[in-house]
py3Dmol code that shows the C-alpha trace and the ligand (Angstrom):
import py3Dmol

protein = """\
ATOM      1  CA  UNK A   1     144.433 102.038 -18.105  1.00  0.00           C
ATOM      2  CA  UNK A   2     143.512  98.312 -18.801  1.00  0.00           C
ATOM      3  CA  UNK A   3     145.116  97.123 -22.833  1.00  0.00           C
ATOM      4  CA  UNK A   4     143.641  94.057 -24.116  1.00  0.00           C
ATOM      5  CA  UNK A   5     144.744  92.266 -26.941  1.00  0.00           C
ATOM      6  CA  UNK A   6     142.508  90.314 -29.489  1.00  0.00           C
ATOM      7  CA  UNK A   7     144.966  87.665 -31.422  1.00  0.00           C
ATOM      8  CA  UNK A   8     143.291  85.841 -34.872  1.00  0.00           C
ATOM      9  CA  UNK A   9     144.462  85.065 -38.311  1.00  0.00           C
ATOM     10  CA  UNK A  10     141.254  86.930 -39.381  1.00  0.00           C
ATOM     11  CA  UNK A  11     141.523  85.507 -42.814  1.00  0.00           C
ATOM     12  CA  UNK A  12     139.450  87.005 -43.499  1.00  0.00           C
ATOM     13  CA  UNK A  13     137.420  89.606 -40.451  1.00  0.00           C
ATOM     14  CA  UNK A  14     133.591  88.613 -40.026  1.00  0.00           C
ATOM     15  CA  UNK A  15     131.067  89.376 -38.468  1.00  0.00           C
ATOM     16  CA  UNK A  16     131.823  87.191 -35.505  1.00  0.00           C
ATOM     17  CA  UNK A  17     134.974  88.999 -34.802  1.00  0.00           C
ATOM     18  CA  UNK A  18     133.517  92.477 -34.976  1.00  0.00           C
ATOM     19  CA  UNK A  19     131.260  91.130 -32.332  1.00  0.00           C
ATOM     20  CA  UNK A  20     133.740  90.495 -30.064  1.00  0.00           C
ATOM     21  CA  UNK A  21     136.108  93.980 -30.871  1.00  0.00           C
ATOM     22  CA  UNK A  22     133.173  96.025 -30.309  1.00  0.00           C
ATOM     23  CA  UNK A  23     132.385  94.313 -27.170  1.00  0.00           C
ATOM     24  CA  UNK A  24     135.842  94.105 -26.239  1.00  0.00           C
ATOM     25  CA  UNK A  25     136.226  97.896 -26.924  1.00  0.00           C
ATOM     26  CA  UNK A  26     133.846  98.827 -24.773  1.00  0.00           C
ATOM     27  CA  UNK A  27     135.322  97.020 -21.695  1.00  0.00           C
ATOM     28  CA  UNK A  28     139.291  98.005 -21.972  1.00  0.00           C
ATOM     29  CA  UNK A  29     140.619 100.951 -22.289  1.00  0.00           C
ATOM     30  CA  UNK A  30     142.214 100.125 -25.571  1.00  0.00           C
ATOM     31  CA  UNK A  31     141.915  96.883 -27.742  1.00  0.00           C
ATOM     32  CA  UNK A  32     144.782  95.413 -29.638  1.00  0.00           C
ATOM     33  CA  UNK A  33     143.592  93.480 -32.637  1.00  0.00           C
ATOM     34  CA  UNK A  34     146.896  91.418 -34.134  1.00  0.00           C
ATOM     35  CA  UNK A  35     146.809  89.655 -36.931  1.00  0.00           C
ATOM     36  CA  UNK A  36     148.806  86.201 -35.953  1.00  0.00           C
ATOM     37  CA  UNK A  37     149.769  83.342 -38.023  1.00  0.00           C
ATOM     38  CA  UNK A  38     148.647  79.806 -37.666  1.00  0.00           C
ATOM     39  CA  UNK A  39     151.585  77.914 -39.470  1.00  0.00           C
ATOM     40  CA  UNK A  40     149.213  75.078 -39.448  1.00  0.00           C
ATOM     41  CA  UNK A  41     146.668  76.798 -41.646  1.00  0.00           C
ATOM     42  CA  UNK A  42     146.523  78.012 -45.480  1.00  0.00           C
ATOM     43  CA  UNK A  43     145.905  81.610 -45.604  1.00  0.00           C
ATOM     44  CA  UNK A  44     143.583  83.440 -48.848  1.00  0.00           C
ATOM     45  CA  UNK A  45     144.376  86.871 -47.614  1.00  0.00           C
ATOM     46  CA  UNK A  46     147.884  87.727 -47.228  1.00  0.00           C
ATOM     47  CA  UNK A  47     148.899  90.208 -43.709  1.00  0.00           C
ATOM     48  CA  UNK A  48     148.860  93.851 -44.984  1.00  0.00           C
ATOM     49  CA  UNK A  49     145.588  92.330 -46.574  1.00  0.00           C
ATOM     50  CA  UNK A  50     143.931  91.310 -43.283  1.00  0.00           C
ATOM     51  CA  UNK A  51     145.338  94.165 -41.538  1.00  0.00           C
ATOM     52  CA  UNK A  52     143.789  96.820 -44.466  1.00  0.00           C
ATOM     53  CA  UNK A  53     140.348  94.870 -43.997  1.00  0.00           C
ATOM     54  CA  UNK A  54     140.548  94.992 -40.300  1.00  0.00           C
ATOM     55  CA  UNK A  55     141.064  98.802 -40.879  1.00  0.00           C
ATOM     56  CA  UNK A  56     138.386  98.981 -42.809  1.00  0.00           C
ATOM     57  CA  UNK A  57     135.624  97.516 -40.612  1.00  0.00           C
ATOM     58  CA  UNK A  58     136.539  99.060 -37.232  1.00  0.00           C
ATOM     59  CA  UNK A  59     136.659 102.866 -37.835  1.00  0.00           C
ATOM     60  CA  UNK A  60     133.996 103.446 -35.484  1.00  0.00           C
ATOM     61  CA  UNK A  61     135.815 101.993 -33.314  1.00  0.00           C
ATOM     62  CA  UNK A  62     138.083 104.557 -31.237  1.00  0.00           C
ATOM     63  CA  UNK A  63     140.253 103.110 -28.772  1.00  0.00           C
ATOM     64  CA  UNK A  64     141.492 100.148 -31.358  1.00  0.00           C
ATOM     65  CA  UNK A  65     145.086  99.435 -32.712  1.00  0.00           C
ATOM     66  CA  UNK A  66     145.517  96.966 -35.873  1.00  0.00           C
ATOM     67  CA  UNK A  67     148.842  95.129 -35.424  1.00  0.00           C
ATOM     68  CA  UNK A  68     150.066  92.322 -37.303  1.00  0.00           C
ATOM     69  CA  UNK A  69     153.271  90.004 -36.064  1.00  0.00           C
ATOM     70  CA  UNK A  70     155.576  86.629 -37.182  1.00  0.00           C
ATOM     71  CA  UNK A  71     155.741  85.140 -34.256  1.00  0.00           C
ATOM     72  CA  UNK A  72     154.661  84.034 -30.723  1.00  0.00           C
ATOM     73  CA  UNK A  73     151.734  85.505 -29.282  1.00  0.00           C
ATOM     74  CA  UNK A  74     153.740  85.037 -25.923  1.00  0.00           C
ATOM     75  CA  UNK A  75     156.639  87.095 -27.384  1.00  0.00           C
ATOM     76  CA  UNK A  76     154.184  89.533 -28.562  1.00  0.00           C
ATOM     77  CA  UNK A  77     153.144  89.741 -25.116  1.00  0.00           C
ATOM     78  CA  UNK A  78     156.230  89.932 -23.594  1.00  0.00           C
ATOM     79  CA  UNK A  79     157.207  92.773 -25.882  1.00  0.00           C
ATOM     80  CA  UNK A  80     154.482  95.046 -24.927  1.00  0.00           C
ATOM     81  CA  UNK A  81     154.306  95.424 -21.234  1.00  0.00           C
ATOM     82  CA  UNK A  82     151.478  97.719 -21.267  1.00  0.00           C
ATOM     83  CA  UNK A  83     149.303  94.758 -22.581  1.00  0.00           C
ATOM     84  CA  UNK A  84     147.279  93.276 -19.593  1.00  0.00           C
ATOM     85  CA  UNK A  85     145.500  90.661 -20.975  1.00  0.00           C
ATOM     86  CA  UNK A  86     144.334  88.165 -24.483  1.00  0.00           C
ATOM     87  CA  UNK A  87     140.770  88.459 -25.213  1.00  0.00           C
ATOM     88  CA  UNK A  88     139.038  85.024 -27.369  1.00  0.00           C
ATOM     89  CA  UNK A  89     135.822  84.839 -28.530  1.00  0.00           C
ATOM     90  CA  UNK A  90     134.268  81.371 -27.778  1.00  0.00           C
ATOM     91  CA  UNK A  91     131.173  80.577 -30.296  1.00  0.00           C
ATOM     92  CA  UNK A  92     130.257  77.124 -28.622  1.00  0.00           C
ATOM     93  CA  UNK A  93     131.915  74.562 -26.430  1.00  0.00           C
ATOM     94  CA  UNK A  94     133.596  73.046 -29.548  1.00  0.00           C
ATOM     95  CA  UNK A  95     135.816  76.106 -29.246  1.00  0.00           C
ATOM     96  CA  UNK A  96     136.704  75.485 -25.802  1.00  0.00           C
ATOM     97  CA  UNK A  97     138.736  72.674 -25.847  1.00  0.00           C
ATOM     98  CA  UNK A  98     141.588  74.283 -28.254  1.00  0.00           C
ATOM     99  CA  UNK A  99     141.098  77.788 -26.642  1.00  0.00           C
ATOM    100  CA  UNK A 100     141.611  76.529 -23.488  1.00  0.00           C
ATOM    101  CA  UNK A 101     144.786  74.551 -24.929  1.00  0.00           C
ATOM    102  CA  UNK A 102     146.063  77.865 -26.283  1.00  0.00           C
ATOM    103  CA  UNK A 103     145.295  79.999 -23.225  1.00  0.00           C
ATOM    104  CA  UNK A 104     147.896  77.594 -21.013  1.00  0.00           C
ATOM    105  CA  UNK A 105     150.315  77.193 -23.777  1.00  0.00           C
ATOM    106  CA  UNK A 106     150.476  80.954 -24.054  1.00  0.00           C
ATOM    107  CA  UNK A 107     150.472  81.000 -20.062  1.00  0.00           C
ATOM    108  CA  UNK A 108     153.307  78.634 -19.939  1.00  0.00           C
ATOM    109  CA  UNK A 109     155.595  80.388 -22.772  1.00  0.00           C
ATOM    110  CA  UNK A 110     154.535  83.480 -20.792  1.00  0.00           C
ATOM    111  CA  UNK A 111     153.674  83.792 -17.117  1.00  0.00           C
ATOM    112  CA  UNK A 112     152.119  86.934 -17.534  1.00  0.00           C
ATOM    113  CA  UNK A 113     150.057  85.980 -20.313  1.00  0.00           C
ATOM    114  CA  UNK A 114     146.318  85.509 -19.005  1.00  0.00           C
ATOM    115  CA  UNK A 115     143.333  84.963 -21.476  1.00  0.00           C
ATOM    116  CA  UNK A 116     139.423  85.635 -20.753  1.00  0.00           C
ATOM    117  CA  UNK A 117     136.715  85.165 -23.321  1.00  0.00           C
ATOM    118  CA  UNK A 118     133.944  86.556 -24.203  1.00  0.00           C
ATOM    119  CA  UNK A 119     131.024  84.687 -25.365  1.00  0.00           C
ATOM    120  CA  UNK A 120     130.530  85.161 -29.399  1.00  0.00           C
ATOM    121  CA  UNK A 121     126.474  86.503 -29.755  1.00  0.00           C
ATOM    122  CA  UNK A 122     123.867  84.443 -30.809  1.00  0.00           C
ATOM    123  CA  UNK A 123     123.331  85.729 -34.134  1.00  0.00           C
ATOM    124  CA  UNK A 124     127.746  84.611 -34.733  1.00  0.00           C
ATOM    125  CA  UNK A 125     128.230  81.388 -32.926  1.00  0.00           C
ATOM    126  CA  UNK A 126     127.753  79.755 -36.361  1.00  0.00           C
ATOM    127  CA  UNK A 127     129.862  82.344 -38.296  1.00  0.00           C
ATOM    128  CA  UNK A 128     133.642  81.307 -39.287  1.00  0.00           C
ATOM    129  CA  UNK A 129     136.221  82.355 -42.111  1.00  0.00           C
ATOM    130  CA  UNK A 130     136.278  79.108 -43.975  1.00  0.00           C
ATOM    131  CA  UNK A 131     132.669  78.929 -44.041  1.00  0.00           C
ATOM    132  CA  UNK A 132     132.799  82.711 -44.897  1.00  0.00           C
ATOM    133  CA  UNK A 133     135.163  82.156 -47.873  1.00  0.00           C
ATOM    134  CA  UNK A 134     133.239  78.785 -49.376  1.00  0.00           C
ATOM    135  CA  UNK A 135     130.606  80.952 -49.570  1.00  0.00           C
ATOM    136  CA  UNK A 136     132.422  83.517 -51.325  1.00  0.00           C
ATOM    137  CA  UNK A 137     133.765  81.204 -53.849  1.00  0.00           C
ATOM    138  CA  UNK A 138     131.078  80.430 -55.139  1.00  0.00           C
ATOM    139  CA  UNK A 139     129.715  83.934 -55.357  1.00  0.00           C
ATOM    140  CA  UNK A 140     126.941  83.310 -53.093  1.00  0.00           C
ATOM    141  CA  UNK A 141     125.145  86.376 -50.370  1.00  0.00           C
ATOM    142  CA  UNK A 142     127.709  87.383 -47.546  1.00  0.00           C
ATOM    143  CA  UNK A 143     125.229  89.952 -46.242  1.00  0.00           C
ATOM    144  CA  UNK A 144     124.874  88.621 -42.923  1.00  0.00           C
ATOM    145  CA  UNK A 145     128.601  86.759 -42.693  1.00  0.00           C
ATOM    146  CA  UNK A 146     130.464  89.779 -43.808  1.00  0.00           C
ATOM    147  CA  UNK A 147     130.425  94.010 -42.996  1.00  0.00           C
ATOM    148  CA  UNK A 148     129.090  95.122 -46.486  1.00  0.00           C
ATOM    149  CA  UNK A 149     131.960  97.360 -46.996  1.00  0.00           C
ATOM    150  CA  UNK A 150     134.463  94.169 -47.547  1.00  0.00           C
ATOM    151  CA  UNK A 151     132.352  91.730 -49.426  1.00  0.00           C
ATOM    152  CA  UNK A 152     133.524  92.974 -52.980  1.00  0.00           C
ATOM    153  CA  UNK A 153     137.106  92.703 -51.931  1.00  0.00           C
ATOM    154  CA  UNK A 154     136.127  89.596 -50.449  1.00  0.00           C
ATOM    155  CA  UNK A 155     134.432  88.035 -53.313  1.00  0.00           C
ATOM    156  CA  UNK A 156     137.100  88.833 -55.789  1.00  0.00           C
ATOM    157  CA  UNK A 157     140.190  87.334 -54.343  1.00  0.00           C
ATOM    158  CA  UNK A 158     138.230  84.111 -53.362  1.00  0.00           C
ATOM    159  CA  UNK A 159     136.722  83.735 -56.606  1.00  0.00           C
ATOM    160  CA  UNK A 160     139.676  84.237 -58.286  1.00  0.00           C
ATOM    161  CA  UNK A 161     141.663  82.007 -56.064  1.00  0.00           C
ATOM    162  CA  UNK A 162     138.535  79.097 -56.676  1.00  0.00           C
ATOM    163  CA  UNK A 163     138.698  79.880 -60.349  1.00  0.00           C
ATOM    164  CA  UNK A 164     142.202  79.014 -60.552  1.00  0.00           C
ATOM    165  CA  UNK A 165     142.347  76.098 -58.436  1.00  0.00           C
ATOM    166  CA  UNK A 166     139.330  74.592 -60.772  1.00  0.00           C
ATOM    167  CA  UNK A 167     142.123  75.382 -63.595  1.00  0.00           C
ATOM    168  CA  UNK A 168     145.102  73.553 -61.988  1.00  0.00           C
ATOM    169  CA  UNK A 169     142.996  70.683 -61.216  1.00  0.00           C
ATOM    170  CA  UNK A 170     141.191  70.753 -64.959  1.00  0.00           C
ATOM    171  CA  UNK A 171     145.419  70.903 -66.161  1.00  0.00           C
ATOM    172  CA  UNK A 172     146.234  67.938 -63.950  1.00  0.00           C
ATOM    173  CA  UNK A 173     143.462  65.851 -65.007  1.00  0.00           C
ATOM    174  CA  UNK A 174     144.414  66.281 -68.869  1.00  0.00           C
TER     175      UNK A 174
END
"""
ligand_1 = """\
48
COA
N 133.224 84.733 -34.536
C 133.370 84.112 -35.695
N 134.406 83.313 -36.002
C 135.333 83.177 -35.051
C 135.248 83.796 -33.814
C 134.132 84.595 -33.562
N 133.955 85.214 -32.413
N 136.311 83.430 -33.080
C 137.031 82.610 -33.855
N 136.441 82.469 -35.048
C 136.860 81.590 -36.116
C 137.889 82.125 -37.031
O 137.303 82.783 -38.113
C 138.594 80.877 -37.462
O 137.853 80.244 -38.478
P 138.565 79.286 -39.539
O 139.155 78.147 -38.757
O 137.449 78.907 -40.405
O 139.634 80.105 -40.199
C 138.537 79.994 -36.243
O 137.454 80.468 -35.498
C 139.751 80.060 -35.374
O 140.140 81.393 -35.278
P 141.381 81.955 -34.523
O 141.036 82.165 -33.094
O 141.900 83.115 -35.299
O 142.361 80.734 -34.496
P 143.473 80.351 -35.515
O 143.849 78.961 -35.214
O 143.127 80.694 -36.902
O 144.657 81.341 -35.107
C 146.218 82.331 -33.595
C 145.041 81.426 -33.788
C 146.687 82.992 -34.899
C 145.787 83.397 -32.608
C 147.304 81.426 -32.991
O 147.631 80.392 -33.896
C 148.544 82.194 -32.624
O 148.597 82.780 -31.564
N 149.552 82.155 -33.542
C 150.864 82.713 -33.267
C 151.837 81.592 -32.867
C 151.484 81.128 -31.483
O 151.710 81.815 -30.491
N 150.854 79.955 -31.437
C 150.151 79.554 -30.253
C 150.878 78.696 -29.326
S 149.526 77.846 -28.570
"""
view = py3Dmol.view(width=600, height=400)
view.addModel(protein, "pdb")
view.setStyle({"model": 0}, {"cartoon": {"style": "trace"}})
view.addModel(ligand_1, "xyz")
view.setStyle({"model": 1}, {"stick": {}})
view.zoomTo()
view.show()
């Protein structure tokens, strides 16, 4: 039995990552998709949120777990010995310089830890969440970005979250 794990802040899921889960799926036994945190990053979508949309994109997908977890993706590792190994997706070779940063960083925290990507498809390499949400906040076509089934959710936290960011900065102005 070979367990991968697929680590992202999926903030929120896209296309792009569905790529690589149902890829991903289809070589492991079982996929682990957990929901990380990038303390570097501002988040739209808080974790049960991600988690529920992950949910809700990947139930054709059999052999998948959604996990989320506030903390190391080395300690992760390290507390599931059945995992064998991270999967990334890598969209172009702009990627590959901090994947390749985070793939011996989580090697070094953990030994065990080994990471192989997966080239995104074509049709995704240009796909990512922020791009995904700017064009949500402005209400604009997520059809090709997006699995249909999220892209209400989608557009009403983000342009909710834009609406009230154009009030804050209306309220500092006067
Ligand atoms: N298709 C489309 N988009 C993709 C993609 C694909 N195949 N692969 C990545 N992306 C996009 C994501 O949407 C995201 O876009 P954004 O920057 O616009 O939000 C971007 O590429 C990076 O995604 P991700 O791989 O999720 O990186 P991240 O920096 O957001 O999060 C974690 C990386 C959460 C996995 C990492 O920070 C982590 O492991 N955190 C836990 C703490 C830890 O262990 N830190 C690491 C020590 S090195």
């Amino acid at each position: 039995m070979k367990i991968a794990i697929y680590p992202g802040s999926f903030d929120p899921v896209t296309n792009g990552h569905l790529d690589i889960i149902q890829r991903a799926s289809k070589m492991f036994d079982k996929l682990i998709v957990v929901v990380l945190i990038n303390p570097l990053k501002s988040y739209s979508f808080s974790i049960p949120e991600r988690v529920r949309l992950l949910h809700e994109v990947t139930g054709s997908v059999k052999n998948i777990e959604i996990d989320s977890f506030d903390g190391l993706l080395a300690e992760y590792f390290n507390e599931r010995p059945e995992i064998d190994v991270i999967v990334k997706g890598l969209r172009a070779t702009s990627d590959f310089e901090y994947e390749f940063q985070m793939a011996h960083t989580n090697k070094d925290l953990n030994p065990r830890a080994e990471t192989v990507f997966i080239p995104a498809s074509s049709n995704t390499t240009f796909i990512s969440s922020s791009m995904v949400k700017q064009v949500a906040m402005f209400g604009g076509d997520l059809t090709k970005y997006v699995p249909a089934e999220i892209h209400e959710q989608i557009r009403d936290k983000l342009t909710a979250e834009f609406a009230a960011k154009r009030l804050a900065a209306q309220n500092r102005n006067n």
